[in-house]
C-alpha positions as CSV (number, residue, x, y, z in Angstrom):
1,X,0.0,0.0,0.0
2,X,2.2,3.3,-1.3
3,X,2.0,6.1,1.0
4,X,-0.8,8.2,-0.7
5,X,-3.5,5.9,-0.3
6,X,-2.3,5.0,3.2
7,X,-2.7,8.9,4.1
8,X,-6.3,8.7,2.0
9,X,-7.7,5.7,4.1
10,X,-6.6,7.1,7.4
11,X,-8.0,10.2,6.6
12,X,-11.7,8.5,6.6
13,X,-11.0,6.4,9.5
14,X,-8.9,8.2,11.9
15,X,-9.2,11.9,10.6
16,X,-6.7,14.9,9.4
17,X,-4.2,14.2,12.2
18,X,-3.3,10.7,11.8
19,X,-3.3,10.7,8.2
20,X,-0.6,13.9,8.7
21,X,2.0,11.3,10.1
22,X,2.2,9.6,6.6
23,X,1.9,12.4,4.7
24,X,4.8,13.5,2.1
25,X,6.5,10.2,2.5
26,X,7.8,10.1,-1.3
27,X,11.0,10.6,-2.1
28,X,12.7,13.8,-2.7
29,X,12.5,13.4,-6.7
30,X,9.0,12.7,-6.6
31,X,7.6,15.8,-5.5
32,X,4.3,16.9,-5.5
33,X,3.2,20.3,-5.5
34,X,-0.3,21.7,-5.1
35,X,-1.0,25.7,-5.8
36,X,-4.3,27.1,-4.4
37,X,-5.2,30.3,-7.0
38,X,-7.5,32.7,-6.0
39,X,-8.9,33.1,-9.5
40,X,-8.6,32.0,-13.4
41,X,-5.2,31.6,-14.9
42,X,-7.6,32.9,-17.9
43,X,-7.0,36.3,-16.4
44,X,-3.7,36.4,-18.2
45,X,-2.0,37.8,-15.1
46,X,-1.7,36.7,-11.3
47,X,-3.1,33.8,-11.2
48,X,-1.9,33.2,-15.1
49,X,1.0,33.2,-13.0
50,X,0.7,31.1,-10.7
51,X,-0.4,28.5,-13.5
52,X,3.3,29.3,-15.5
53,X,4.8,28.7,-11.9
54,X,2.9,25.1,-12.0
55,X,4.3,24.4,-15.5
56,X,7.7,26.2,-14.3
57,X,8.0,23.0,-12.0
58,X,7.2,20.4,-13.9
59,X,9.8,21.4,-16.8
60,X,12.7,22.5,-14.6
61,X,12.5,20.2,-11.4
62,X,9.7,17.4,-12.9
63,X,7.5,17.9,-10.4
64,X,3.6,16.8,-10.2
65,X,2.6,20.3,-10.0
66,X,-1.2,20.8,-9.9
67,X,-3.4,24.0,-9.4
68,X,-6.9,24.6,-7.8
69,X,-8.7,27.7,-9.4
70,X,-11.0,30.2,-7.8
71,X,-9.9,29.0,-4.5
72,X,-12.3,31.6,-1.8
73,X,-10.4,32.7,1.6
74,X,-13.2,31.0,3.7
75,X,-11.9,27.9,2.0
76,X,-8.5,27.6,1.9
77,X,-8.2,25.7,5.3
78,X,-9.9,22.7,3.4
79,X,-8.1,23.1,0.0
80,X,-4.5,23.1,2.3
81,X,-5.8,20.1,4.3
82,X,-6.5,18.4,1.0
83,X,-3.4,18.6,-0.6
84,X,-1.7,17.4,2.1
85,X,-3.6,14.6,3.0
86,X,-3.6,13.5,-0.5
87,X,0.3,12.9,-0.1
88,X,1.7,16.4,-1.7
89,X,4.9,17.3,-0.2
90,X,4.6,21.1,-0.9
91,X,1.3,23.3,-1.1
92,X,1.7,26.7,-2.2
93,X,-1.0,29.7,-1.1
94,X,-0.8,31.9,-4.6
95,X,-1.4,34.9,-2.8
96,X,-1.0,36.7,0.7
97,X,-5.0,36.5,1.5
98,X,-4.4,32.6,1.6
99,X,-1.4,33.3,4.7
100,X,-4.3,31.9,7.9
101,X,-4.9,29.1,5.9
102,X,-1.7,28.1,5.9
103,X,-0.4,28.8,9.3
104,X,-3.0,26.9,10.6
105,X,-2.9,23.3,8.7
106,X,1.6,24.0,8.9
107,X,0.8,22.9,12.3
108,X,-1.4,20.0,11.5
109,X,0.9,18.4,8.7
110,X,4.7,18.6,10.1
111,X,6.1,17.0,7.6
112,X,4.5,18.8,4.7
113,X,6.2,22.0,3.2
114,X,3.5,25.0,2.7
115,X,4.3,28.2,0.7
116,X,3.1,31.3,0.7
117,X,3.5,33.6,-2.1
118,X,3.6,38.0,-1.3
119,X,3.4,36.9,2.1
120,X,5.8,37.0,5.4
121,X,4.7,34.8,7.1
122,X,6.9,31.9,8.7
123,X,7.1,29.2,11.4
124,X,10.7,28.2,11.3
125,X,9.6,24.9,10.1
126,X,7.9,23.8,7.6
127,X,5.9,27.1,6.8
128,X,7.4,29.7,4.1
129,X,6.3,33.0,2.3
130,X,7.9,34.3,-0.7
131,X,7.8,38.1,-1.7
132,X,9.7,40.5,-3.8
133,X,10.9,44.2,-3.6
134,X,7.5,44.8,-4.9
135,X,7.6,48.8,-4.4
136,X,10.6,48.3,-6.8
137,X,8.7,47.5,-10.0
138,X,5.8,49.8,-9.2
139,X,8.0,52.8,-9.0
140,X,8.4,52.1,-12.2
141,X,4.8,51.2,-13.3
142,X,3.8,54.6,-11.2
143,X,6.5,56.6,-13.1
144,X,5.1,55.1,-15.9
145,X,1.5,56.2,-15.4
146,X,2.3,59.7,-14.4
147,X,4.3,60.7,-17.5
148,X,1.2,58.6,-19.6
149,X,-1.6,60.9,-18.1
150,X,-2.6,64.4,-19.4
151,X,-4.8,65.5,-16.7
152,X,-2.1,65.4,-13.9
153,X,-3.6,62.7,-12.1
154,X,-3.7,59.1,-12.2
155,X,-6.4,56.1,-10.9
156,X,-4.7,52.8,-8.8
157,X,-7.6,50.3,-8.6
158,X,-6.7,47.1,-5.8
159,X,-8.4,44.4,-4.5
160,X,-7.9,43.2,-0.9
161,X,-5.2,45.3,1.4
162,X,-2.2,43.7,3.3
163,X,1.3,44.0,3.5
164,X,2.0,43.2,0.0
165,X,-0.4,45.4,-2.1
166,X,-0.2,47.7,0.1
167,X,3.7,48.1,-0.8
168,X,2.3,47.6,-4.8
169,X,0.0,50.8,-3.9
170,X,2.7,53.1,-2.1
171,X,5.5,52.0,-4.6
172,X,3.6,53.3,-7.5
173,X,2.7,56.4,-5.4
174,X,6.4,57.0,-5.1
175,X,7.2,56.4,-8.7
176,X,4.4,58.6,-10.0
177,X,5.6,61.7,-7.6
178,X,9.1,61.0,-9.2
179,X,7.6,61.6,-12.7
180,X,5.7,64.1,-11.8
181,X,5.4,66.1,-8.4
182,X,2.6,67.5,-8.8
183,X,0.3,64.1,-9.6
184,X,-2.6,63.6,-8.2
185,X,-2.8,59.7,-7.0
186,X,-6.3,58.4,-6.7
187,X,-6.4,54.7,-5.0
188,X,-9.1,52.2,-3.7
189,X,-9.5,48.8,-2.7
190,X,-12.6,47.6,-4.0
191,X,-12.0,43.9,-1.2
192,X,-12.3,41.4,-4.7
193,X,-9.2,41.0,-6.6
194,X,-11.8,39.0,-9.2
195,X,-14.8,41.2,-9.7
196,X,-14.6,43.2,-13.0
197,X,-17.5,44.7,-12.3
198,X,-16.4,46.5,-8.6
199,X,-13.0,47.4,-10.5
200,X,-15.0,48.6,-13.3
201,X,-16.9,50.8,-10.9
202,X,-14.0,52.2,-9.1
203,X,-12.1,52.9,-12.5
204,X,-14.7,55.0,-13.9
205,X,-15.6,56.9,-10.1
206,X,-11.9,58.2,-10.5
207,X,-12.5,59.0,-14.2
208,X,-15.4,60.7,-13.3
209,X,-14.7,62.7,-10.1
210,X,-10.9,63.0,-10.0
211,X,-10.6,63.5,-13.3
212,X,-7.6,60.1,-13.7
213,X,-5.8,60.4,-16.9
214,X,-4.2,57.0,-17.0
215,X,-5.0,53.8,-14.7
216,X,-3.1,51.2,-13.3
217,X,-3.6,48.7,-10.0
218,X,-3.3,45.4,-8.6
219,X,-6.0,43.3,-9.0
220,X,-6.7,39.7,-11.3
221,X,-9.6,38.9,-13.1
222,X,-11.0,42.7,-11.7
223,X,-8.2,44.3,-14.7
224,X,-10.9,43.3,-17.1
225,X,-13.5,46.1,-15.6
226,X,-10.5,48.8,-15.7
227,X,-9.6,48.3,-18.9
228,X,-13.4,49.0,-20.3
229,X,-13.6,51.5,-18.0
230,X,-10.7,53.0,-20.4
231,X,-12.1,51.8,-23.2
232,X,-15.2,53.8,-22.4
233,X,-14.0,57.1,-21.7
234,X,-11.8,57.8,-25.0
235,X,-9.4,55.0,-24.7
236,X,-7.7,56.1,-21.0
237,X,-4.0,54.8,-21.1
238,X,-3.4,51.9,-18.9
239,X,-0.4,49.9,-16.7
240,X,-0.9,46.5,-16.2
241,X,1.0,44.1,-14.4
242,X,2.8,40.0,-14.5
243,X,3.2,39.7,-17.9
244,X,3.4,41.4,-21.6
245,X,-0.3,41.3,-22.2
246,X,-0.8,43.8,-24.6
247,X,-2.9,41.5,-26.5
248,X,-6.1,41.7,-24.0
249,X,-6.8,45.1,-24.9
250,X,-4.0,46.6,-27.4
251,X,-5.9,50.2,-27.4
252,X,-5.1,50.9,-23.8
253,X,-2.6,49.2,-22.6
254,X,0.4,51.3,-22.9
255,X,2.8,49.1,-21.0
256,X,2.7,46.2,-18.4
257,X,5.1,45.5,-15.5
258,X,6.8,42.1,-16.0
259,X,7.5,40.8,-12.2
260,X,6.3,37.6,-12.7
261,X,7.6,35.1,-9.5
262,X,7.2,31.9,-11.0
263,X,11.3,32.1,-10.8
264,X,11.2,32.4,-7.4
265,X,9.1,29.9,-6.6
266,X,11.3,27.4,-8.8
267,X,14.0,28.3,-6.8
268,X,12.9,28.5,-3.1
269,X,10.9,25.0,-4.1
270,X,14.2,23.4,-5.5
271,X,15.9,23.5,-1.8
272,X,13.6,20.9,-0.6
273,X,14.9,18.1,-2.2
274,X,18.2,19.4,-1.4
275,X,17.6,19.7,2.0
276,X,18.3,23.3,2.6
277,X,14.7,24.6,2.3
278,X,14.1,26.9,5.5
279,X,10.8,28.3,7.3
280,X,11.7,32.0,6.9
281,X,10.5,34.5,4.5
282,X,12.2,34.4,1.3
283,X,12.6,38.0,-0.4
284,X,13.6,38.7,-4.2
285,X,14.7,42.1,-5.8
286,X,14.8,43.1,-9.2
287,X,18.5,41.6,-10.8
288,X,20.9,43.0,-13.6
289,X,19.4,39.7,-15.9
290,X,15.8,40.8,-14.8
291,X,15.3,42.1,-18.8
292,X,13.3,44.7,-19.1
293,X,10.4,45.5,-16.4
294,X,8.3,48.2,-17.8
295,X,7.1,46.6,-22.1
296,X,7.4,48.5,-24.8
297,X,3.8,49.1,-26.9
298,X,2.8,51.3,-29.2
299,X,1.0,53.5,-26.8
300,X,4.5,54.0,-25.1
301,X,6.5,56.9,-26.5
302,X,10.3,55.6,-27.2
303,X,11.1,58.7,-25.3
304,X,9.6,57.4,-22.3
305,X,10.6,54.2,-23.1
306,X,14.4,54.8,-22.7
307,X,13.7,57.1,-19.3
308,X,12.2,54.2,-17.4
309,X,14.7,51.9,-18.7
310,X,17.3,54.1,-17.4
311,X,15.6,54.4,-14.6
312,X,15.6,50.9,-14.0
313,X,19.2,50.7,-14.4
314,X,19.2,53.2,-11.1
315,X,17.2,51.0,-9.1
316,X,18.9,48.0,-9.4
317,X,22.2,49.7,-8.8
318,X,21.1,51.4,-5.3
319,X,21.4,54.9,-6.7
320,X,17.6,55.0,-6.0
321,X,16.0,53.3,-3.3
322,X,12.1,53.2,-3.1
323,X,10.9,52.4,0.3
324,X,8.8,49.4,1.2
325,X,5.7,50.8,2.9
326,X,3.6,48.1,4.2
327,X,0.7,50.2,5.9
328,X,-2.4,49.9,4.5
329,X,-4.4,53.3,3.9
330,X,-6.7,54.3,6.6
C-alpha cells in the first residue's frame, strides 16, 4: 500500500491528524506540489501566474505540479488540508489572503512544506512565504502612469489590502511623484481581486470625479473592468502588471510590468529536495538579468521608453531606493 492511499484511508477512519503522520513520505525526486489560486489563470496575469509557476516546476524540477482555481479565503483551510492529505509534499497559497490558511494546517501536517507567495509569514519549520521588492517595480509602473496621463492625475484600482499590495499601492505612489510632483494619486481597494465589475466601478468613479488620466492597479480577473472602464472614456491609457499582455486590450494598454515570480518559486521550491529549504521568508529584488520590467507598446513613447529603462538601471544599482511601505491606507 504506497503512502498516498495509506494517508487517504486514514484520513476516513482516523481523521486529518493521523493521516498527517504519513503524509509527504515520497521521495525527494517525486515531489508533489499543489497551488491554491485565488482566480482564473484565464486572467492572463496573477493567477496566469501562478499556473506558469505550475508548469515552471514540472519542466525544470519534474515535479507533479497541480493547481486549484477560484480558491475563496473562507476555503483555503480545506483546500491546504486536502493537498496534504492527499500525499503532496509542498502546497503553495498563490497569494497573501491565503497566509491563515496556511499557518493553521503548517501545524497540523509537520512533515509537509506549505508556501506562501507575497506573504511574510513563517514558522521556522515547515511554513514559508515568498515576496519580492514589490515597491521596486511599481516605482516604475507609477513613473510610468504619471508621464502617460494628461490630466495630472492618475487612478490605482486594488483588490484586498495587506502588507503586500499595500507596498504595490505606495510603490507606485512614489514612482508617479518621481515623474511628476505634482500628480494627483487616486487609490481604492474595492475587497475582490476578481470582480470586473467593482473594479470597473472604481475605474470609472476616479475618471469621473478625480478627473484620472491614465489607470493602473493590482488586481486579477477585476483588470478586465479597468480596462473597459478606459475603453469607455476615450481610450484612457493603462499599466498592467505580471506579464506582456498587450494582447487583452492593445488600445489601452500602454505598458505592463513584467514581475512575474514563478522564478522564485522554482528556486525556493528546488531546496527541498536538497535539503536546505528553511521556514523564513524568502525575499527577491529586481536583478541585472531581470530584462526589461516596464514593455514596450505602441502606446508607449520611445522617449519614455528609454527614461524608465534608465531608470531601471538606477534601481537596481542602489542609486535609488524606493521604500517598502507596508501600511495599509486608513
Amino acid at each position: 500500500m504506497t503512502p498516498n492511499v495509506i494517508a487517504r484511508w486514514l484520513t476516513g477512519l482516523l481523521g486529518i491528524g493521523a493521516a498527517a503522520l504519513f503524509a509527504s513520505s515520497a521521495s525527494a525526486d517525486q515531489l508533489k506540489i499543489g497551488i491554491l489560486l485565488p482566480g482564473s489563470t484565464a486572467d492572463n496575469g496573477y493567477n496566469a501566474d501562478g499556473g506558469r509557476a505550475a508548469q515552471a516546476l514540472k519542466s525544470q524540477l519534474n515535479a507533479d505540479a497541480q493547481t486549484t482555481e477560484n480558491v475563496s479565503v473562507a476555503n483555503q483551510a480545506d483546500l491546504y488540508r486536502q493537498y496534504a492529505a492527499k500525499g503532496y509534499n509542498v502546497v503553495i497559497g498563490w497569494g497573501g489572503q491565503f497566509t491563515d490558511g496556511a499557518v493553521q494546517v503548517a501545524q497540523e501536517f509537520p512533515n509537509v512544506k506549505f508556501i506562501v507567495v507575497n506573504s511574510g509569514v513563517d514558522n521556522g519549520k515547515n511554513l514559508a512565504s515568498i515576496d519580492t521588492d514589490i515597491q521596486d517595480w511599481e516605482f516604475l509602473g507609477g513613473f510610468v502612469t504619471a508621464k502617460l496621463s494628461k490630466t495630472g492625475v492618475i487612478g490605482w484600482v486594488g483588490g484586498q489590502c495587506f502588507p503586500a499590495t499595500a507596498a504595490n499601492l505606495h510603490g507606485v505612489e512614489q514612482g508617479a511623484k518621481y515623474g511628476n510632483a505634482s500628480i494627483k494619486v487616486l487609490s481604492t481597494f474595492t475587497g475582490d481581486f476578481e470582480d470586473p465589475t467593482k473594479a470597473q466601478q472604481a475605474a470609472q468613479a476616479m475618471i469621473d470625479s478625480g478627473k484620472a488620466g491614465a489607470l493602473t492597479g493590482n488586481l486579477n480577473n477585476g483588470w478586465f473592468g479597468v480596462l473597459k472602464a478606459a475603453r469607455d472614456n476615450g481610450k484612457i491609457p493603462v499599466v498592467t502588471e505580471w506579464i506582456d499582455n498587450r494582447a487583452e486590450a492593445p488600445d489601452v494598454i500602454a505598458s505592463s510590468i513584467q514581475k512575474s515570480q514563478a522564478k522564485f518559486v522554482v528556486a525556493v521550491v528546488k531546496e527541498i529536495p536538497a535539503g536546505k529549504f528553511q521556514g523564513k521568508h524568502y525575499q527577491f529584488g529586481i536583478t541585472p538579468d531581470w530584462g526589461q520590467v516596464m514593455t514596450k507598446t505602441d502606446l508607449l513613447p520611445e522617449p519614455l521608453f528609454k527614461e524608465v529603462t534608465a531608470l531601471q538601471a538606477k534601481i537596481i544599482s542602489g542609486e535609488i531606493r524606493p521604500k517598502n511601505i507596508a501600511d495599509c491606507p486608513k
